[in-house]
N, C-alpha and C positions, 0 to 999 in steps of 0.2 A: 536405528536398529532395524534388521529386517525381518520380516516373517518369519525367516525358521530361526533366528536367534531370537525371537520371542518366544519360539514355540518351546524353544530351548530352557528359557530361563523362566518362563512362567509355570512350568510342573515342578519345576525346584522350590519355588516359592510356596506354591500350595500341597506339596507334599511336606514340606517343610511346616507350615499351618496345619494339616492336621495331623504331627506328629504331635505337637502342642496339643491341642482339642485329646487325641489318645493320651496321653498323660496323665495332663488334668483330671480327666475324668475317673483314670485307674488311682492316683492319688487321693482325689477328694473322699472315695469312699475307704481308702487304708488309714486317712486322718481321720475321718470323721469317728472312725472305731476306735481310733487310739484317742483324739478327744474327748470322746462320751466316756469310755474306760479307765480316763486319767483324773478328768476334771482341770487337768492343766489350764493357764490363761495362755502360758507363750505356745501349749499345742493348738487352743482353738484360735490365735491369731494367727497361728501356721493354716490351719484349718479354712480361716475366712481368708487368706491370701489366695491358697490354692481355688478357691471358690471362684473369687474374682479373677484367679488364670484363667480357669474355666472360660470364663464368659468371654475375657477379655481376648481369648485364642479362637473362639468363635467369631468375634468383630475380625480378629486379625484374618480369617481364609475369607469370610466371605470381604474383607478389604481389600487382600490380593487377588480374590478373583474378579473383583470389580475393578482393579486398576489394571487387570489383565485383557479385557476387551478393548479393542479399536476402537481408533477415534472414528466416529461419526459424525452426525453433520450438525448437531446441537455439541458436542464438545471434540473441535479441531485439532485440538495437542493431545489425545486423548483422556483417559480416566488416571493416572496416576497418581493426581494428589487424592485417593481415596487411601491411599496406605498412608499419607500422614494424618486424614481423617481420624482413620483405626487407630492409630497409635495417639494420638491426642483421647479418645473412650479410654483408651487403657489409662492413661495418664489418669484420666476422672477417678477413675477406678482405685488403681493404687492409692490414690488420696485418699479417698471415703471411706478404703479399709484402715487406714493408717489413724484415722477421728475414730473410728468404730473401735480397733484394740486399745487404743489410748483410752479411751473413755470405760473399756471392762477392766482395764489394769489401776488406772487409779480406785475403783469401787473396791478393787481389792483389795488394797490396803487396807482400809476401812475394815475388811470382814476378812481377814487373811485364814484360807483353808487350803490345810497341807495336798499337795498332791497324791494321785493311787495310784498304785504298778508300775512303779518307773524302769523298769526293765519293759516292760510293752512300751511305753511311749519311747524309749530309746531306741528300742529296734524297729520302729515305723520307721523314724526320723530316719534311721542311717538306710533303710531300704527307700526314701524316697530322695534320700541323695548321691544315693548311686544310682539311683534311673534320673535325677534333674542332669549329674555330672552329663549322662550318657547324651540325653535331649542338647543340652549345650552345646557338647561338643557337635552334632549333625545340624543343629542351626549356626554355628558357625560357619561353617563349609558351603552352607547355602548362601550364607551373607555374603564372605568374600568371593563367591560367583555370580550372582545376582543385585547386590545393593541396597536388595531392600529395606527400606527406613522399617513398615510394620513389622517382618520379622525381627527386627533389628532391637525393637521395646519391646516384643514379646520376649526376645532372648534377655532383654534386664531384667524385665518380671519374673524370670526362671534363676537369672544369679540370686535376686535377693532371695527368693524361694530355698536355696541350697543354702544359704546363710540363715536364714530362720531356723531352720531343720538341726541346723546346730548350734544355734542358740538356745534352741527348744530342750537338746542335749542336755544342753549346761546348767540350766534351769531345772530341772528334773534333778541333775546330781545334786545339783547344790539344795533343794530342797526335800528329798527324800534324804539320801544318806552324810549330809552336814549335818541338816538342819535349819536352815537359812530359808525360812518360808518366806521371810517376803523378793528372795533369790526371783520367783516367777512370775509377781507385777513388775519386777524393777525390768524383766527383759521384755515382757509385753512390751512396756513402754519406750527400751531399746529399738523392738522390732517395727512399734511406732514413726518414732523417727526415723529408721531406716528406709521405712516405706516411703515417706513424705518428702526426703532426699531423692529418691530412687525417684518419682513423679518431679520434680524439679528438673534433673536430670531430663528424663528420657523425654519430654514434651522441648527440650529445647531444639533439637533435631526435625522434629515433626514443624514446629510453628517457624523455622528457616524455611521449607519447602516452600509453607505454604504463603509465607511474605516472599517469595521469589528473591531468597538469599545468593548472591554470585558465590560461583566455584572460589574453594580455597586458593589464594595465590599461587602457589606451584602448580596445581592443574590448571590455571589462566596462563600460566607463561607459558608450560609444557604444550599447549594445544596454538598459542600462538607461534608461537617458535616453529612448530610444525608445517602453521599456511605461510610465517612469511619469507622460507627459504623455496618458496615456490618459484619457476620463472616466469618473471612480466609484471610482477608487485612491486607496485611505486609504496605503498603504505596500508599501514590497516588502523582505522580508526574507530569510536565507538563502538567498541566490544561488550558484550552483552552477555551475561552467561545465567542460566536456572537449570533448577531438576524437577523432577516430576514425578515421584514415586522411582523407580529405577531405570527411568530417561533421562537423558540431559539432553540439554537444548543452548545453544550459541547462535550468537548472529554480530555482523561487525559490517563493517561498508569499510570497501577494498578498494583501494587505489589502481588506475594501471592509468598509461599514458596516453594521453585525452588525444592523441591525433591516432589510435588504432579505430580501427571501422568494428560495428555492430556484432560481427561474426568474431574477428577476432579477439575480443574482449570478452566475450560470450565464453570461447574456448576453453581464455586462463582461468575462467570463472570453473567451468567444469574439469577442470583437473586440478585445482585446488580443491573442490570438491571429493574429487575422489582419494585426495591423498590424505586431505583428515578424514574420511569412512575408514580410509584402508585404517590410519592409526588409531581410532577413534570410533571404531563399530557402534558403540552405544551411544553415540550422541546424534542428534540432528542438526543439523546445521543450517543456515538461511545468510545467504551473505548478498548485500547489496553493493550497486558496482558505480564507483564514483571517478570524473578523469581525477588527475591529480592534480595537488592544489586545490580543490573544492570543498569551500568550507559550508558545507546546508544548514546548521544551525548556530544560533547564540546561546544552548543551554549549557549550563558553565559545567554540568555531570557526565557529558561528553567527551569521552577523552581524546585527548588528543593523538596524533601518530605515534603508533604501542613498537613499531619493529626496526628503528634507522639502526640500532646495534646488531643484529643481524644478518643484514644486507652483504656482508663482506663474508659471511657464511653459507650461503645456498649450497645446496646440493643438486 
């Protein structure tokens, strides 16, 4: 990626964060009024989710502002696993609240007390899910332009958020005008494990980065396919693929035929080069250049030559 496509996609990211962080913060204090005023359990599990948005949208900007700095000389490939970082906190997080509602919704059982005002707690809910719908949909539009893994669990922590909110609803009807008091521990405890789903989930994502998971198979062939209808490619071997917050990064060792001199093998090198930039803006690429036929290692996770079907396709 270069400078100004960084320059590009990294204000999306953290306008995007603290639209999150705005939110949060206008919400925690509309629940926190409608929780003291209800006494509800699934409005203060609503209450202590948005809490831990809060927090967890403040890890998330300053995690994209930190994966938004150049590499320097203590870290080369620069800072981008600091967004699966963030997003791993956030994980922690949704956890501890999902042990915490759980643990006030069973107690409730035990001492079941009716809910208050359930027309206040129902009109919070639906004004904080018309502004979660509204926050979603503009983290979407960030994500499908930039990548980002920690917008990406801050935007789950915002679904299950909208789904609390009306659960929260449901709870409240069924408890003021049914009747059904224990209607409000039984969805805490819903909203429980909703939560504890949701951190399962959204930590699967983050700890692939940061084990340096390879690209889905269609983005592996798609990028290969691309260097090996290059001209002068005898083969491409050991292909390598990670990401890094919203960088990818490849490397492979390229074939070409072992009687061209220094310069010209140098050549195909850079213009394969440039034709996965051109197709492939976002990734970096490192390719090593091998004659053909050269086999350098015995390690059996090395694959062996990825393009002879191909070959009859160049362009």
């Amino acid at each position: 990626m270069t400078g100004e496509e960084r320059r590009r996609v990294i204000p999306l990211a953290m306008r995007a964060a603290l639209a999150s962080v705005a939110m949060a913060t206008s919400l925690l204090a509309l629940k926190g009024f409608g929780a003291w005023h209800t006494g509800s359990v699934a409005m203060l599990g609503s209450l202590a989710d948005t809490a831990l948005d809060l927090l967890a949208s403040i890890v998330t900007l300053y995690g994209v502002r930190l994966a938004a700095e150049p590499a320097d000389h203590d870290h080369r490939f620069g800072h981008g696993k600091a967004e699966a970082l963030a997003a791993l906190f956030q994980v922690a997080l949704i956890a501890a609240s999902a042990v915490g509602i759980a643990w006030r919704a069973v107690a409730a059982f035990g001492d079941p007390e009716p809910t208050r005002d359930a027309g206040l707690g129902i009109v919070v809910s639906a004004i904080a899910i018309g502004a979660t719908l509204v926050l979603l949909w503009y983290q979407r539009t960030i994500i499908r332009r930039t990548g980002s893994i920690a917008i990406l669990a801050d935007n789950l922590h915002y679904q299950s958020d909208a789904l609390l909110n009306g659960s929260v609803i449901v709870a409240l009807v069924l408890d003021q005008f049914v009747g059904w008091h224990w209607a409000d521990p039984v969805f805490g405890i819903a909203i429980a494990l909703w939560l504890a789903w949701g951190a399962f989930q959204a930590s699967s994502q983050a700890i692939d980065q940061l084990m340096d998971k390879e690209w889905p198979e269609d983005q592996r062939a798609a990028y290969i396919e691309v260097a090996a209808r290059q001209p002068g490619i005898r083969g491409i071997h050991d292909f390598r693929t990670r990401r890094s917050g919203s960088h990818d990064f490849a490397q492979f060792h390229m074939e070409v035929d072992g009687d061209l001199s220094v310069t010209e093998a140098h050549e195909i090198v850079v213009n394969v080069e440039h034709r996965l930039r051109d197709a492939f803006p976002k990734v970096e690429v490192l390719i090593h250049l091998d004659p053909e036929g050269y086999e350098d290692t015995d390690n059996p996770l090395i694959e062996a030559d990825v393009t002879p079907h191909w070959f009859g396709k160049r362009i």
